[in-house]
C-alpha positions, 0 to 999 in steps of 0.5 A: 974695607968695612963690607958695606963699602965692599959691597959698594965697590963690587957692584960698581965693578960690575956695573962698569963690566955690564956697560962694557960688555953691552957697548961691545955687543952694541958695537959688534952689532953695528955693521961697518961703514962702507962706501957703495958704488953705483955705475949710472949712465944717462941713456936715451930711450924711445919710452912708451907709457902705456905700452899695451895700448888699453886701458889696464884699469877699466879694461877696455880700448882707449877710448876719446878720454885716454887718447887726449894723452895717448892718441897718436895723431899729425897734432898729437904725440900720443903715447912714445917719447924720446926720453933720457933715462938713468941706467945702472951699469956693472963697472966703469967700462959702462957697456953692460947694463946691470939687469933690474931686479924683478921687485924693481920692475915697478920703478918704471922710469925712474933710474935705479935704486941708490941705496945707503945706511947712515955713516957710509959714503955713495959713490956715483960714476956718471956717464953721459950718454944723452945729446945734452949736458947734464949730471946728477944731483942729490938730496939730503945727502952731504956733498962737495961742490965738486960733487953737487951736480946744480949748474949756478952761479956759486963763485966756483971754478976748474975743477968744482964746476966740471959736476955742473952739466957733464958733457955728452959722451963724458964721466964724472965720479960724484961723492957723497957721505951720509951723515947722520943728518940724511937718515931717519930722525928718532920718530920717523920709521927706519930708512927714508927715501930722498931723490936724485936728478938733473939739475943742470937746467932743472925743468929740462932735465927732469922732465926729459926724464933724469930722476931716481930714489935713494933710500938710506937706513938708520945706522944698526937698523940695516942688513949688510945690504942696507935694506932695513931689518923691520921691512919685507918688502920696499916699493917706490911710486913716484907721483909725476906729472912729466911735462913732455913740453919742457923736455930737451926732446919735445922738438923731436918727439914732435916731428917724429911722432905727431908731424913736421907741421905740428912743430908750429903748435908748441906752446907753453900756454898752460890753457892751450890743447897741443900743450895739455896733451904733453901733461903726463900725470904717470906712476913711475912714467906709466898710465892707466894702470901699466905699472908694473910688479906692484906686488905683496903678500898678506901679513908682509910688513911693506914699506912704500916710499913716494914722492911727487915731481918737479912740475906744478903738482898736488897729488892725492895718492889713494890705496883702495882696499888697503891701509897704511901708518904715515907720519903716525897715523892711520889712512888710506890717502895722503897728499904730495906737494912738488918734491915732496917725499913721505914713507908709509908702512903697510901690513896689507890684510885683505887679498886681491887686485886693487887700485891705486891713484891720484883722488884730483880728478883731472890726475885720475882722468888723464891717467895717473892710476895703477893697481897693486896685487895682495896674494895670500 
């Protein structure tokens, strides 16, 4: 062989040794799919929203402001509601509550944390343990029709219909891979939070209380945990304005907290006091700054996902202090449309104590504020 052609072989030869080599360590460096098993039951709870009966912003007593929303009176509610929420198990058995982690606390209301990289498959044990049927929906995730978890008329039947609205005291398994389509695209950061919640008469079931986040992280961008390798520390705020008036339970949260009488003051006039006063503009189900472990440290690299609700919502969500980079660029607010979810990456800078909340200002007024602490 004349030795320009021998030369050309050669390096063709390592080429073709290179690219083997890379796409082994590419490979190698790529965790295996896996399935992820959640063991969630609908609970009913007496759920406070503002448990330490002040005002955590301002610091004071509630005053005739805050207790448009929070004073209990023989025609207000006040400040505890019957809810039903998402709680995660240890097994199938479903008769120990698996403890929320401390840098979960924050979430508050919203049920736990279902978590997945691309390529994997979620696996949901459902078991209903509320006084009505319903189930768990999911978004952006891939699912059969057995596994949707939406009560409509879809031409399904028997077994395929058995997701729709799971009744009281029953259990159903919920399948769902996470196809490349449910993770991050190229230009987005490396994981993406969706929602999951009751669908089985939608209004009731959310506002009653049935919705959680789920995050999944672009296949090779994730530990074998599935938190994302670029991030030290996730925080999840959901922007909720919960309309006790639309839950399964505003009849007995009436009778049990207002009075018997008050039960002839339900309304669904958007202009009417009684109904206003069951209009909870929360952070993850609290008010007046009672979120709880919204916490970080300087120089950390903090991934916040939010989202709003179901209700008729527009929000303006404000860091003070602080800044953070959404959709690539730089701000310290941003706004939420019903059920819309962002994520925003913060290097936090500047230590303290500072105030997070709703810029529309009947949101801000009746409550929808939290504070986020920066140690250094």
């Amino acid at each position: 062989m004349p030795q320009p052609a021998r030369r050309i072989a050669s390096g063709i030869v390592l080429l073709s040794a290179v690219a083997t080599a890379s796409f082994l360590l590419i490979r190698d460096s790529v965790p295996a799919s896996s399935t992820r098993i959640y063991y969630i039951a609908a609970d009913e709870v007496e759920w406070d929203y503002a448990p330490s009966g002040m005002n955590q912003v301002s610091g004071q007593p509630f005053g005739e402001l805050e207790n448009t929303w929070v004073g209990r009176s023989a025609e207000r509610v006040g400040r505890v509601y019957r809810k039903a929420l998402y709680f995660e198990y240890t097994d199938s058995t479903f008769t120990t509550r698996k403890p929320r982690a401390p840098e979960w606390e924050h979430l508050g209301y919203l049920g736990p944390l279902i978590r997945a990289t691309v390529g994997d498959t979620i696996r949901v044990v459902f078991r209903n343990n509320a006084a009505f049927p319903t189930g768990v929906h999911p978004h952006g995730v891939i699912y059969d029709k057995d596994s949707e978890g939406a009560l409509y008329a879809d031409g399904t039947s028997g077994a395929d219909k058995a997701d729709d609205g799971v009744p009281p005291g029953g259990t159903h398994t919920y399948v769902w891979p996470v196809p490349e389509r449910a993770g991050p695209t190229p230009h987005e950061t490396s994981s993406i939070v969706w929602m999951y919640h009751g669908h089985t008469v939608e209004s009731r079931d959310v506002h009653a209380g049935l919705m959680g986040p789920m995050i999944i992280t672009r296949r090779g961008a994730a530990r074998a945990n599935g938190t994302p390798t670029d991030v030290d520390r996730e925080l999840v705020v959901a922007f909720a304005e919960i309309d006790e008036n639309s839950s399964w339970y505003i009849e007995h949260n009436v009778e049990t907290y207002a009075s018997p009488a008050a039960r002839a003051l339900i309304t669904f006039d958007f202009a009417d006091p009684f109904f206003l006063s069951n209009l909870l503009p929360t952070i993850n189900g609290f008010l007046y700054g009672h979120t709880p472990g919204l916490t970080m440290r300087m120089g950390e690299r903090v991934r916040w996902y939010a989202f709003a609700t179901t209700g008729f919502e527009l929000h303006a969500p404000h860091w003070h202090g602080q800044t953070a980079v959404l959709n690539h660029m730089r701000t310290d607010a941003f706004g939420l449309l019903t059920m819309e979810m962002v994520v925003a990456d913060m290097v936090p800078d500047n230590p303290g104590r500072w105030l997070f909340h709703c810029h529309v200002g009947p949101h801000n007024d009746a409550g929808m504020q939290a504070l986020f602490t920066v140690t250094r």
